[in-house]
N, C-alpha and C positions, 0 to 999 in steps of 0.2 A: 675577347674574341666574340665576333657576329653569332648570333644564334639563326640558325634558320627555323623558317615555319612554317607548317602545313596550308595552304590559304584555305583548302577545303573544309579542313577542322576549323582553323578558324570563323568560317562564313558557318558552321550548321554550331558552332557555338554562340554566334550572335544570333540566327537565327532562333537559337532556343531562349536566349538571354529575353529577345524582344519578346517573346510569345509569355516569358514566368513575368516581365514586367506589365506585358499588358492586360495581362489578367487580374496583376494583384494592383492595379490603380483604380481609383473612383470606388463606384458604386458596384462592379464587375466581381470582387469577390462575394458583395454582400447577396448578389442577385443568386450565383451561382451555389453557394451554403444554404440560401435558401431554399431554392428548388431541390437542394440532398436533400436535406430536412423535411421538407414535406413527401416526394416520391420515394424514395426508400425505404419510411413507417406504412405508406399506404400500400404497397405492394405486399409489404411485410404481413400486415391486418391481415388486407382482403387474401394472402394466399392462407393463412389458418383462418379465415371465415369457411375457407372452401374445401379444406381439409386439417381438421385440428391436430392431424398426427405430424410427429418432429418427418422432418426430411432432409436432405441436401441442402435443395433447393432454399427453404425457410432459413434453416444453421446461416448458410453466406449471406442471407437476409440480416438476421437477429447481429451478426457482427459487424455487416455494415451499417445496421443503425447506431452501435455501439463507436463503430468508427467517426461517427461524427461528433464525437468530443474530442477527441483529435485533432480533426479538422478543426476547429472551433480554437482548437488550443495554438498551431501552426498558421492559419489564415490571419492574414494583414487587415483586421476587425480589430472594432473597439471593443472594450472590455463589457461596455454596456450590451451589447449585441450578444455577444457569445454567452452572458451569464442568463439574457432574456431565452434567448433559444436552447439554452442546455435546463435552465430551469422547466418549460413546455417540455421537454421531451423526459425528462425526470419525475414530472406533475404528473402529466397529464399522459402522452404518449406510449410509455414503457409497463406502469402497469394496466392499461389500457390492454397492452397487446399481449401480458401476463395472464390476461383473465382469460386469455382463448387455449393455453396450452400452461399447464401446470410446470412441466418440466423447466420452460424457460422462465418463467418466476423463479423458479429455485435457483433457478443462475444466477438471474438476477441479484438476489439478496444474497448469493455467497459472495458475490463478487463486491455489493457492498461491505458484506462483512470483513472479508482480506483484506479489504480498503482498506480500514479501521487499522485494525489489526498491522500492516504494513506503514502506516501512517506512524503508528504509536514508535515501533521497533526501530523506523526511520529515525524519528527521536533521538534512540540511544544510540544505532552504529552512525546512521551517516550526519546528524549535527553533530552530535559531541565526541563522536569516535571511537563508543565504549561497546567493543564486540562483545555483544549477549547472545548465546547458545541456550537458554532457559526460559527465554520470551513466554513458552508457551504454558508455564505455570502460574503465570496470570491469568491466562484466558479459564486455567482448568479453575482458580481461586474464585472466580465468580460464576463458572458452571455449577462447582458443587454449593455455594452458596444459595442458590438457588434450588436446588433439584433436594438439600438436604431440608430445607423448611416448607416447601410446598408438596412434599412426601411424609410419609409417618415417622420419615427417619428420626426427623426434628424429636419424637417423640421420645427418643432413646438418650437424648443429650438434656433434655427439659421433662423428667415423668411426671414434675408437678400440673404441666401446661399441656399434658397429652390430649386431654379434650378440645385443645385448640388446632389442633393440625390434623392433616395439613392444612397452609395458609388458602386461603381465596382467590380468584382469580386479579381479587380488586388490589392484593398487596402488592404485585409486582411492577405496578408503577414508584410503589414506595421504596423497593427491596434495590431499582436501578440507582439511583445514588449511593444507598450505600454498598453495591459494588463497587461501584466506583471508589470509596471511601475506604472499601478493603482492598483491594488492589492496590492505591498509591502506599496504604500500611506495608501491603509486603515488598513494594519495589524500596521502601524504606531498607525494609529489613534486610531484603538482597543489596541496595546500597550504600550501608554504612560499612560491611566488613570488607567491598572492594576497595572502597577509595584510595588504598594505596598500591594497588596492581592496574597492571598493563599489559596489554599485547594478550599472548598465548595465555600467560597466568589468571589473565580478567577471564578467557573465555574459557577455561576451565574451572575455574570457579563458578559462574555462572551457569556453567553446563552442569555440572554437581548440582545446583541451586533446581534443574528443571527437574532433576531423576529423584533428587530427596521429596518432593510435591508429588511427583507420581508414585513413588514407593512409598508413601504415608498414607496414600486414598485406600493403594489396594490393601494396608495393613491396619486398615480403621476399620475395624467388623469385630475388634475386642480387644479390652475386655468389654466394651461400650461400642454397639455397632454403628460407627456413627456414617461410614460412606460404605457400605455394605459390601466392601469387600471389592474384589476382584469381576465377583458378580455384577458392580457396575447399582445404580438407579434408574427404574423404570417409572413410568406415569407421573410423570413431573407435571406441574402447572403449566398452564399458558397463559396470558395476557389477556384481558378482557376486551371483547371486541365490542369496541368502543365508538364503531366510526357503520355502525348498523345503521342507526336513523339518518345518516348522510348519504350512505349509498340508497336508499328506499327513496328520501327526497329529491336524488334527481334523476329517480329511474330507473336504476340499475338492479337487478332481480338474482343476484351472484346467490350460489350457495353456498355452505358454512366452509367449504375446503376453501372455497377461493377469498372470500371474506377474510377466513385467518390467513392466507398469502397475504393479501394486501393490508394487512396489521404490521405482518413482519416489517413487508418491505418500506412500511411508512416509520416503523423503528429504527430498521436502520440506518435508512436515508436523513432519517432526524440525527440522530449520533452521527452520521459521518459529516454531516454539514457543520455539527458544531465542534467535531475534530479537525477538520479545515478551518477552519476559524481562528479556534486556541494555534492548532502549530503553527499557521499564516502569521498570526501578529508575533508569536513567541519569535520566528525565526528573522522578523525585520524590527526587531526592537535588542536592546541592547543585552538580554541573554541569549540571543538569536548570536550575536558577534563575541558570546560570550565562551558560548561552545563550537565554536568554530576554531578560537583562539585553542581551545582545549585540546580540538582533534591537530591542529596542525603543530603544537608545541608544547608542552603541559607546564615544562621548565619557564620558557619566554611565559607562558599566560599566567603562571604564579610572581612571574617579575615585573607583569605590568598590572598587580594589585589585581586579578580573575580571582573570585574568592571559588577554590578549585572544591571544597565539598559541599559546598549550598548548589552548585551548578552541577554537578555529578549528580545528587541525589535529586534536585530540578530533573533532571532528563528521566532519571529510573520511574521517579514518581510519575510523570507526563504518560510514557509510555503503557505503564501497569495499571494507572487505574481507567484507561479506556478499554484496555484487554481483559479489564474484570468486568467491564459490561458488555462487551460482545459475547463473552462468557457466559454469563445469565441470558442473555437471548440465545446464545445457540443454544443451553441447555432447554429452553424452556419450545425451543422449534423443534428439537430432536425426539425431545419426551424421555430420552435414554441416553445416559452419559455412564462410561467405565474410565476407568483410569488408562487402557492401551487408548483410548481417544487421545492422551494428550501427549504423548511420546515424542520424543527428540527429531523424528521424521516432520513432525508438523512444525518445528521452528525453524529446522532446515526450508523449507516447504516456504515460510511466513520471509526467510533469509534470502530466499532466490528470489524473491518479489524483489527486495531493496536492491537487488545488487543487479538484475533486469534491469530496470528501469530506470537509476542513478542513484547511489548513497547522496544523499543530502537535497534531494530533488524532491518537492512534494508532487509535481504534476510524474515525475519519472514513478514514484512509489505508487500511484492510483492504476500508471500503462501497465507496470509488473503486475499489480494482485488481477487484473482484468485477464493479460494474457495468458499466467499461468492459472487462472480458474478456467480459464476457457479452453485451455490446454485439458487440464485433468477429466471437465463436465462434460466438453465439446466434441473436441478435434480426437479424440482418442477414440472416445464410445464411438465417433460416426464413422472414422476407419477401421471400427470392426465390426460395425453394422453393413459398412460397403464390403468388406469383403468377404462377411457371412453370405449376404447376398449373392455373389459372385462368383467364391469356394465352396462348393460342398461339400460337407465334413472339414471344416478349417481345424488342423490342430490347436488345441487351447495355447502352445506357445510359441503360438505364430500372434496369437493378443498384443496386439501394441498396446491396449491398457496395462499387459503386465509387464511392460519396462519402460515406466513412467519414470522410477527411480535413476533410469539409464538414461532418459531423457532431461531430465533436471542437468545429471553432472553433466551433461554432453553439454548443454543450455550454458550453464557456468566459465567452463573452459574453453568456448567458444567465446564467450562475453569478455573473459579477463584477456585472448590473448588478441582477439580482433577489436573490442569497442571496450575496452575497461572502466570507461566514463557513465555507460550505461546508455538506453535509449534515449531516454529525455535525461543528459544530465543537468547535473544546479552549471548555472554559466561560467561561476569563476572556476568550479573544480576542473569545465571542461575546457577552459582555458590552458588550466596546471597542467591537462593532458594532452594537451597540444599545441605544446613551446615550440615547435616545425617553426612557425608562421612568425614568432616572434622575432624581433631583430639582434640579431647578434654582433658581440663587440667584438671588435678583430682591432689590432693594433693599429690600422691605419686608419686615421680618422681625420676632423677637422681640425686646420694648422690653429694656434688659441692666439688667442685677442690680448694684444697687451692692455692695460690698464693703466691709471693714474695708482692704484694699488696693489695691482697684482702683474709685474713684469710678466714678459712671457719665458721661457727659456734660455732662447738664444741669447736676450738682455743680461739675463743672471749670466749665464757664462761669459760673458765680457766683460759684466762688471765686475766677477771672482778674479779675469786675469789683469785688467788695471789694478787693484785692490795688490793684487801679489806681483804687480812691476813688469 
């Protein structure tokens, strides 16, 4: 049967069709990326040149610059183009436009951090498909590692070597590996007793695995006070600022607040470059299709020779020991870490990034930790600063910062029942979620080809009834 059609939808569909091709051919996207890139940071600058305090105005600024890795990621560019211009605006631009307003530096580098952190966790649920609920006792394993030897605590566990501590500023370039080094130890430890669970049982186990790390820190104040309790660690080290006679050489007269911003943020941005890297190659090389095999079948991937616990505990270690060095950096930015800092809400938190933005997507895991940082740091304080503004006397819970938590699950279940794939998902998952499009077998099909070897049908039934008279 005829299908009829619209001609008017059809014409303002072509007319759109022409307008997304004519834009994304030649040189037309490169001209147009480029001119975001340049007027979006400028306007961004000059309006905190002209007033340094946060506003509206600046926030839909700060996110459209941020939008333009997006863009960059979506636009019909070569790959060379997009990494030259995302690099300038990583180098050079971002904390350029950090030195004028504190607050957005601190964005900045949380949302590198999440990066990390989402990146790593990525790892375990969405390559390999091993749901972890305890993520976030990695990150606490290299906070207290940190915050316990560059404090007197060190003192309590070492009394031979208490004239040595706390550590120096200048150890904690030393102390970042081997967080690192302690973190893949425990995702050891956490991955040899699951390797034979799945599903619900993995992730209760593993969720056991984050409360026994927080219920150890706050119970380590005796008989040997070694994480002092429940009280938490104060006046932790920080990192040597090391990059002084480079800002002075080319000009730039920053003072010590903003100096140590731009330490972080050049720590971070170094770990996250080279956690993009490790997962990129890990994921296109042959334990990249090794945990894929895992998540999609454990049974089939043990019977096509996947050696299922060097690749389980591959993924545990990958993830843990980058979350034990974002650990020691936030421990070491905060100054103060306790053990409610690393509670089962922050892996949930680390958990809604991956599953935002695609299980198994590395560009989907970088949209999530962006959106929901900028969710928590952004979008929330400025809608209650506009309607402090606005309201007078605003009840405290009318705060849409205080149903952050209502805003996640809402996030969630809006994700799993409209886009389950996620923002940006990995291509083949988003294929698997969207078999619509694929072609389906229905009985009627093409009549078959006889052969010199292979009769067709009809052949066979004629020659079964000469055969039988």
């Amino acid at each position: 049967m005829a299908t009829r059609t619209n001609p008017q939808t059809n014409t303002n569909q072509s007319l759109w069709e022409q307008l997304t091709s004519a834009m994304s051919r030649g040189i037309t996207p490169y001209i147009l990326l480029t001119a975001y890139a340049i007027v979006v940071p400028f306007l961004a600058i000059t309006n905190l040149m002209a007033d340094a305090r946060p506003s509206l105005y600046g926030d839909i600024l700060f996110v459209a610059m941020l939008g333009t890795f997006l863009l960059l990621h979506k636009a019909p560019v070569t790959k060379t183009y997009s990494y030259v211009v995302a690099g300038i605006l990583l180098c050079v631009v971002l904390p350029y436009f950090g030195t004028f307003n504190q607050l957005y530096m601190d964005v900045m580098i949380q949302i590198g951090m999440f990066c990390v952190l989402t990146l790593g966790l990525n790892v375990v649920v969405g390559f390999a498909g091993l749901l972890d609920l305890g993520y976030i006792a990695f990150y606490a394993v290299g906070a207290y590692l940190w915050a316990i030897f560059s404090t007197n605590q060190a003192a309590n566990i070492l009394p031979a070597m208490a004239a040595s501590f706390p550590l120096g500023p200048e150890w904690f370039i030393i102390f970042l590996p081997l967080a690192l080094v302690i973190g893949a130890i425990f995702g050891v430890l956490l991955g040899l007793p699951v390797l034979r669970l799945r599903g619900d049982y993995l992730a209760i186990v593993t969720l056991g695995f984050g409360e026994v790390i927080r219920v150890l820190m706050t119970n380590l104040d005796r008989p040997i006070n070694i994480s002092n309790g429940a009280q938490g660690i104060k006046d932790i080290g920080q990192p040597p600022l090391f990059m002084n006679p480079l800002f002075s050489a080319v000009g730039f007269d920053f003072n010590r607040a903003q100096i140590s911003q731009l330490h972080f943020y050049v720590m971070v941005l170094a770990v996250l470059a080279i956690m993009l890297l490790v997962v990129n190659r890990l994921n296109n090389s042959r334990i990249g299709r090794a945990w894929t095999a895992i998540r999609e079948d454990e049974t089939a991937a043990i019977a096509m020779g996947v050696p299922l616990v060097q690749m389980k505990l591959l993924a545990f270690v990958t993830g843990a020991s980058f979350a034990g060095v974002m650990g020691m950096i936030f421990a070491a930015k905060l100054t103060f870490i306790n053990p409610p800092t690393f509670d089962l809400i922050r892996s949930i938190n680390i958990l809604a990034m991956v599953i935002l933005g695609g299980m198994g997507s590395i560009p989907g895991a970088l949209l999530g930790a962006t959106l929901v940082t900028l969710l928590n740091l952004q979008l929330l304080p400025r809608i209650t600063a506009e309607l402090e503004a606005r309201v007078e006397g605003l009840p405290a819970a009318l705060d849409p910062a205080q149903y952050q938590r209502m805003i996640f699950g809402l996030l969630l279940v809006l994700m799993t029942i409209f886009r389950p794939q996620g923002l940006l998902p990995e291509e083949r998952r988003s294929g698997e979620l969207h078999s619509d499009n694929a072609p389906i077998l229905t009985q009627e099909g093409p009549e078959p080809v006889a052969t010199a070897d292979k009769p067709t049908t009809e052949d066979s039934d004629s020659t079964v009834k000469q055969a039988g008279g």
